[in-house]
Every structure is written in structure tokens, then in C-alpha cells.
C-alpha positions as CSV (number, residue, x, y, z in Angstrom):
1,X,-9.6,6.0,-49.2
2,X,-10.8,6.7,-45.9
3,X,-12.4,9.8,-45.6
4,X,-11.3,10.3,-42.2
5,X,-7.4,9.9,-43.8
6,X,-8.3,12.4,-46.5
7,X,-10.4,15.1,-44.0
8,X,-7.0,14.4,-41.9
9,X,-4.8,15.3,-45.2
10,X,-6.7,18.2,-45.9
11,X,-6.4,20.0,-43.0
12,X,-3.1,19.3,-41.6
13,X,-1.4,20.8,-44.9
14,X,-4.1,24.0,-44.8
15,X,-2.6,24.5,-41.7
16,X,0.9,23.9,-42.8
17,X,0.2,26.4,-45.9
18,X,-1.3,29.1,-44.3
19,X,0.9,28.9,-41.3
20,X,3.8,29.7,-44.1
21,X,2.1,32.2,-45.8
22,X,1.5,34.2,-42.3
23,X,5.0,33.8,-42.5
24,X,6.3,34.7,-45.6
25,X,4.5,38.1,-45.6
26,X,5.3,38.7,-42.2
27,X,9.3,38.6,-42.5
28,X,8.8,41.5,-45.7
29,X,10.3,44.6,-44.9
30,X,7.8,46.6,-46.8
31,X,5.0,48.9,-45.6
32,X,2.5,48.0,-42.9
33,X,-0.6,48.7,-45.2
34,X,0.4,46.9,-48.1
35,X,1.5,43.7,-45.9
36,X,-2.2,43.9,-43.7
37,X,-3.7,44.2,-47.8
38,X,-1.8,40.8,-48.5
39,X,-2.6,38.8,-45.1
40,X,-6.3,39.8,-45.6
41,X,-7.2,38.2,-49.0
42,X,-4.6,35.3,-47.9
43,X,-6.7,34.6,-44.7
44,X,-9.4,35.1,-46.0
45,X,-10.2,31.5,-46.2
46,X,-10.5,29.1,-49.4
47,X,-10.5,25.3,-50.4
48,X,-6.7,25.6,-50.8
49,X,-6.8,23.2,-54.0
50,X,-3.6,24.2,-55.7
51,X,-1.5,23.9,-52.7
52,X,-3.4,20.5,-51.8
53,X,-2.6,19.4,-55.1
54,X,1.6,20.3,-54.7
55,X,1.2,18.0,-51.5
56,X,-0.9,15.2,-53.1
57,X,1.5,14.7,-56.1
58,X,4.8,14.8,-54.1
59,X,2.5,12.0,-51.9
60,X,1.7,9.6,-55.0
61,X,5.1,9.8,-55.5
62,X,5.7,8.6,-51.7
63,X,7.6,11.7,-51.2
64,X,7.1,13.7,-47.9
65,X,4.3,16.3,-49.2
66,X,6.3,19.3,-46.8
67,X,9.0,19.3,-49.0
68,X,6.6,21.2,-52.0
69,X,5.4,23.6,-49.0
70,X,6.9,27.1,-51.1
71,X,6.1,26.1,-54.1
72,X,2.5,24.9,-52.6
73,X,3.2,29.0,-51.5
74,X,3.8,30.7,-54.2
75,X,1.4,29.1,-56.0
76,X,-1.6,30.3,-53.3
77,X,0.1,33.8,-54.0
78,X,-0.6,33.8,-57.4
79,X,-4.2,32.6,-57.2
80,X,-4.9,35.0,-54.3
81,X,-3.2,38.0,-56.7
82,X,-5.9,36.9,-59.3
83,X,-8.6,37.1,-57.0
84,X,-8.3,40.6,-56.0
85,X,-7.9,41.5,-59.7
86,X,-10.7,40.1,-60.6
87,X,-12.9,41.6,-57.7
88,X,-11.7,45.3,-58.8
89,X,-14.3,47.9,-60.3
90,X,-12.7,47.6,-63.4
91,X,-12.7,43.8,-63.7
92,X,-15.9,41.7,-62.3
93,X,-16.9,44.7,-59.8
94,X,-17.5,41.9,-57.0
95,X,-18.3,43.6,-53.1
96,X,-17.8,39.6,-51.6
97,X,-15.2,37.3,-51.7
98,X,-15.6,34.4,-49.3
99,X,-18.4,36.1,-47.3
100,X,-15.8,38.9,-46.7
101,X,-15.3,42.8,-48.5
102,X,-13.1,42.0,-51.1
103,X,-9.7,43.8,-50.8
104,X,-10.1,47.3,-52.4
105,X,-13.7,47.7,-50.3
106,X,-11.8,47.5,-47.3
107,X,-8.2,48.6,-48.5
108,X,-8.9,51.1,-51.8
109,X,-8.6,50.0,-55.6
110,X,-5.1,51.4,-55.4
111,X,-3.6,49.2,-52.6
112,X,-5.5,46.2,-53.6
113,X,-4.1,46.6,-57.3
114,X,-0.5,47.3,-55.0
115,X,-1.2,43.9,-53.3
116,X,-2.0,42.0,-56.2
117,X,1.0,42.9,-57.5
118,X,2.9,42.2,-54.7
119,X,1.9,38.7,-53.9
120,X,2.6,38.0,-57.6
121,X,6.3,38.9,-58.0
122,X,6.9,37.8,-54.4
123,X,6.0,34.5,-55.5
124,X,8.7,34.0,-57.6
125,X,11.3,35.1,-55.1
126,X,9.6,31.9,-52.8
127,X,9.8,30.1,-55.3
128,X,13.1,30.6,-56.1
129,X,14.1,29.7,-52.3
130,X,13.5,25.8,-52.6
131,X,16.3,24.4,-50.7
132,X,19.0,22.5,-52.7
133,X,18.2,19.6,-51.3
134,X,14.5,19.1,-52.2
135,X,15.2,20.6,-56.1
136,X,17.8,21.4,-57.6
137,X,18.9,24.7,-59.8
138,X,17.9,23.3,-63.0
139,X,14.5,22.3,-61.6
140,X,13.5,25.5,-59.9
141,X,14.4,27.1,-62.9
142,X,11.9,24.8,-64.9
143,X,9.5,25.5,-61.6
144,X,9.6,29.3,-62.4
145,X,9.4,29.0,-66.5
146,X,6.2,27.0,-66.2
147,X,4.9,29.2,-63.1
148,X,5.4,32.1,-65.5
149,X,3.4,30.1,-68.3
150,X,0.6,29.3,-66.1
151,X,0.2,32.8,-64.6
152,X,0.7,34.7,-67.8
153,X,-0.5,35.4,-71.2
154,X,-0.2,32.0,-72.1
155,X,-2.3,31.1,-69.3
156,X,-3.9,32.9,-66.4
157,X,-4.2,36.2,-68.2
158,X,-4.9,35.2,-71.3
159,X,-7.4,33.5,-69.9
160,X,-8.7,36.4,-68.1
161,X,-8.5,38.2,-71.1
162,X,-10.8,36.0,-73.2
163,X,-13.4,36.2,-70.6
164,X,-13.9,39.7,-70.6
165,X,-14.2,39.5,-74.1
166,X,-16.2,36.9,-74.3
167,X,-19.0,39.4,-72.0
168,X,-21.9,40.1,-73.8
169,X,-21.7,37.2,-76.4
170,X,-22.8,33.8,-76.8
171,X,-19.6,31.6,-77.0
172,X,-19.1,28.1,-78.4
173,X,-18.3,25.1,-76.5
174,X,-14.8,25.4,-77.4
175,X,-14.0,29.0,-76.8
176,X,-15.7,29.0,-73.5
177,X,-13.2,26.0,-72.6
178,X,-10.5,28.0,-73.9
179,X,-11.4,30.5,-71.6
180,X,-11.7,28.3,-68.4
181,X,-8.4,26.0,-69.4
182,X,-6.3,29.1,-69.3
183,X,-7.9,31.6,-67.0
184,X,-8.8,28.4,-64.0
185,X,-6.8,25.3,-65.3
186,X,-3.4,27.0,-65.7
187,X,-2.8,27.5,-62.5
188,X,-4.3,24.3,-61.1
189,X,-2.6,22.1,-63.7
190,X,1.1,23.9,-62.4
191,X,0.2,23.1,-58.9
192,X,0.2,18.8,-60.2
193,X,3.6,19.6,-62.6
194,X,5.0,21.7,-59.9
195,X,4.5,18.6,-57.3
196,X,5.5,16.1,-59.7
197,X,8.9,18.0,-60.8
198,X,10.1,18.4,-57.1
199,X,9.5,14.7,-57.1
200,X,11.3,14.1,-60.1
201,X,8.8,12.5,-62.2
202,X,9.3,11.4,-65.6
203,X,8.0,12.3,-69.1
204,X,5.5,9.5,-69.1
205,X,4.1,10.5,-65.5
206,X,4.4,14.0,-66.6
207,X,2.5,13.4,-69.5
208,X,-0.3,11.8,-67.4
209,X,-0.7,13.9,-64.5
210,X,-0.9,17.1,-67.1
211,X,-3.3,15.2,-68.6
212,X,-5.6,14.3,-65.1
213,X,-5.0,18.2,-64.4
214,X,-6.2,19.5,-67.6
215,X,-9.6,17.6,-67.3
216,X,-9.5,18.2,-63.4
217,X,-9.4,21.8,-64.0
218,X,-12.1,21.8,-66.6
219,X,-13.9,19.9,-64.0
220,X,-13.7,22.4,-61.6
221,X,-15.4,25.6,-63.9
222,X,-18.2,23.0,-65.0
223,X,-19.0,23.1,-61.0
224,X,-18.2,26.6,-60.8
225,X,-20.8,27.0,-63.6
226,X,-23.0,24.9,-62.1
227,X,-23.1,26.5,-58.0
228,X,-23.6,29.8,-59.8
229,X,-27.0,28.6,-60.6
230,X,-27.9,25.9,-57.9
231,X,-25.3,27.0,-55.0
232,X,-26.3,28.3,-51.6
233,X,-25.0,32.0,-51.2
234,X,-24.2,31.5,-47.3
235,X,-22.5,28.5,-48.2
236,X,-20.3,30.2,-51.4
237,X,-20.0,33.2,-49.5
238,X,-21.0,35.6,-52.7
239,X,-24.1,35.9,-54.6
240,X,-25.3,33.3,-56.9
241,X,-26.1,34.6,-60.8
242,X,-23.2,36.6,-61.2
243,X,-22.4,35.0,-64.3
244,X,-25.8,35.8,-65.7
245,X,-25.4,39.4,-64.3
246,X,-22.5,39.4,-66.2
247,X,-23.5,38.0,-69.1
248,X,-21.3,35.7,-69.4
249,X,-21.4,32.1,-71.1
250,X,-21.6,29.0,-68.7
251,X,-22.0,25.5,-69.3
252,X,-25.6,25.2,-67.8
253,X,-26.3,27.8,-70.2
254,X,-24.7,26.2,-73.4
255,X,-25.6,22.5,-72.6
256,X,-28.4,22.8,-69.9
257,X,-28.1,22.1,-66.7
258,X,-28.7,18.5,-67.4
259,X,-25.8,18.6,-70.0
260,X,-23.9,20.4,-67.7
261,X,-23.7,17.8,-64.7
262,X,-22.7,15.0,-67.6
263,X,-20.1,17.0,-69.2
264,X,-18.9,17.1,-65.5
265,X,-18.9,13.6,-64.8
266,X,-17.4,12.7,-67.9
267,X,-14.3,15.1,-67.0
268,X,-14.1,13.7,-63.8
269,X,-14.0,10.2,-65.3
270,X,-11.3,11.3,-67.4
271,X,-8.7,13.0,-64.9
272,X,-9.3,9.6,-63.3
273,X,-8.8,7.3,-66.2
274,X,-4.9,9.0,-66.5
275,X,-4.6,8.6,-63.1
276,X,-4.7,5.0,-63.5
277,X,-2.3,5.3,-66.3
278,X,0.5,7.2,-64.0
279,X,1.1,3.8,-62.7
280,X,1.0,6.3,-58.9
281,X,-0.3,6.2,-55.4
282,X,-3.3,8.0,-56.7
283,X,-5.6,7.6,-53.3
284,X,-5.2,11.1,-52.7
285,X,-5.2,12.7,-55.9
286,X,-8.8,10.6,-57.1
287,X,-10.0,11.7,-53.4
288,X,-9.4,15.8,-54.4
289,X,-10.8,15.2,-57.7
290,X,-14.1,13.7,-56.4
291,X,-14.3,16.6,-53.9
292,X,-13.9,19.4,-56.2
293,X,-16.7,17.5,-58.1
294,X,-18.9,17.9,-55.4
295,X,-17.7,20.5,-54.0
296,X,-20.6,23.1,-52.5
297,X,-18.4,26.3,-52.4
């Protein structure tokens, strides 16, 4: 593809997505603090993958890409809610998220926990406002059990979970992918189901874009993993090393950095190789997965 089409793609539907979710917490009739809380960490910038990923799907499947624009929503909710978790004195402890104070710097631990909390459960009630027209009762009910899988114990927080455990100790291969399937590929892998079940995919092409997002979003940690050590602070807009101050298990640690960028490529080889076997317009999809290969923040 083009990367002028792609660069095109990219930023008219970050536009579109944060232009909703400006939206969406605007119209809440709820306190002023707690809605300033939720714009901040939502504006605070980001590669918007997961909602890219609702748009590229509904695309392969020559749909129009606006119609998954509140699940592609609710779904930046969520991962937004996890972020300012995970910043909080008694998670990671992070001062920088995206070259900004994270949420409870600026807002207190209590209204950034409040926030959190708020952007999740209000993500169900977007998500549960898909017009009858683009999905239908039966499928936005499907759209909120797996949303509820990915961003639960099953998924994000057991993911979450497992990481904090897993501080301290020197994890297999295996249990550090546990770790990084749940806590980062749950969420990424709903954004490709959520896309392809608006669209009204199959089995088979469910079976093979779970299967692209699942290495996609293993893909994504091994670079994580990897910028922690080799990134450019000004560029990720945090520290590098956090992981090592941390103590936590990485790829680069476990495989060496050399390991490391194969284990990446051969990932990225795989989300591609189901691609192909979707039987999709997969320009757009194959495009993302190459960029969050390379990505540098």
C-alpha cells in the first residue's frame, strides 16, 4: 500500500475517534472535575491502535470503517482506564505518560482512580448504543461479552495481575507471554473481533483474524520490550529502563536483544501469514502490523 493512503487512513479516523470521544464525555452530566480527569488522559495523545484496528477490519471487509466508530470508542476508554491504573502509586508509580503528568499528578490518586473507573463502565453504555442498523441486538450483546472478556480477569486484569507478580522474578518464556497476551493482547485482539463482528464475519474469518491479532499483540510487547531499552525518551515521552527499574522480565532480557528483534519478526510474519488465509482486503491491516513493528513510541 501506499504510504501516503495509509498516513491518510491513519489520521482521518484519529480525528474521527477523538472528535467522538470529546464528545461522548462532554454530553455526561456528571461533575466538572471528574469529566476534565477523563478528557485529560483521552487527549493526551497516543498511536490509537485499537481503534485503528476497529476501522481497518470493518475496511477488509469493504465495509465503511465509521460504522465501528463507538465500539472503536469504547474500546479507547478502556485502554485509557488502564493507563491511569497502571500509572498510580500503587501500581507502576509512573510521573509521565506521553510526555505529560500522568492523571493522579495533576488530578490526585483519588480522582484518577474515579476516572479510571468512569471511562470503564461508560464504555459499556457506548457500546451498548450501536445503532440497529450497523449491529444488531444479538451482536452488541456478543460485542459486550467479549469486551468484558478482554478487559477483565480473563484478560486485561488478569494480565495485570500476573505482572505484578511476576516483579522481582525471573519468568519463563511462556509465563512472561502469558502476561503480555492478556494484560496487552486482550484488548488489541477485541478491537480486530469487535470490527469483524459489526461486519459480520464468519467463523473461518473469525478464526483467522483472532489468530493475526493474537501474534499482532505479542508483536507489539516484543517492541515495547525492546524501546524500553533502545527507545529515545523524547520520542516515547517517559523514561527508558522502567522495566529494569521495575524488575520486571522482558524479552531482550530472556532472549537478548538479538533474540528479541527475531522473536519479533517471526510474530510479525505470523499475524501476516493468517492474514493471507482470511481470504480479506488485508492492505490496511498488514500496513498497521508493520508499523507497530517499527514503531518508535
Amino acid at each position: 500500500m501506499n504510504t501516503n493512503v495509509l498516513d491518510a487512513f491513519i489520521q482521518e479516523h484519529k480525528q474521527l475517534v477523538e472528535s467522538e470521544l470529546r464528545t461522548l464525555v462532554e454530553k455526561l452530566k456528571a461533575p466538572p472535575i471528574i469529566k476534565e480527569a477523563m478528557h485529560y488522559s483521552l487527549e493526551a495523545g497516543g498511536k490509537r491502535i485499537r481503534p485503528l484496528l476497529v476501522f481497518a477490519t470493518l475496511a477488509a471487509f469493504g465495509k465503511n470503517p465509521k460504522d465501528g466508530l463507538l465500539a472503536a470508542s469504547a474500546i479507547e476508554m478502556i485502554h485509557t482506564y488502564s493507563l491511569i491504573h497502571d500509572d498510580l502509586p500503587s501500581m507502576d508509580n509512573d510521573d509521565l505518560r506521553r510526555g505529560k503528568p500522568t492523571n493522579h499528578k495533576v488530578f490526585g490518586e483519588a480522582i484518577a482512580t474515579l476516572a479510571g473507573d468512569a471511562l470503564l463502565t461508560y464504555s459499556f453504555e457506548v457500546i451498548s448504543r450501536i445503532p440497529a442498523e450497523i449491529a444488531s441486538s444479538e451482536t452488541k450483546l456478543q460485542l459486550v461479552l467479549e469486551m468484558a472478556k478482554a478487559a477483565g480477569c480473563e484478560g486485561m486484569v488478569g494480565g495485570q495481575v500476573a505482572d505484578m507478580e511476576g516483579e522481582g522474578k525471573t519468568l519463563t518464556i511462556d509465563e512472561l507471554e502469558y502476561i503480555h497476551i492478556h494484560k496487552t493482547g486482550a484488548l488489541l485482539k477485541y478491537s480486530v473481533i469487535a470490527g469483524a463482528l459489526i461486519a459480520g464475519a464468519n467463523q473461518t474469518q473469525l478464526k483467522n483474524l483472532s489468530a493475526y491479532a493474537h501474534h499482532l499483540g505479542l508483536a507489539f510487547q516484543i517492541r515495547d520490550d525492546i524501546l524500553d531499552l533502545e527507545g529515545n525518551p523524547e520520542v516515547l515521552g517517559k523514561p527508558v529502563g522502567s522495566d529494569t527499574t521495575n524488575h520486571k522480565s522482558t524479552y531482550p532480557q530472556l532472549l537478548s536483544m538479538e533474540g528479541a528483534k527475531e522473536a519479533l519478526q517471526g510474530q510479525l510474519d505470523l499475524a501476516k501469514h493468517y492474514l493471507e488465509k482470511s481470504g480479506l482486503t488485508i492492505n490496511l491491516l498488514k500496513e498497521i502490523a508493520d508499523l507497530i513493528a517499527s514503531r518508535d513510541h
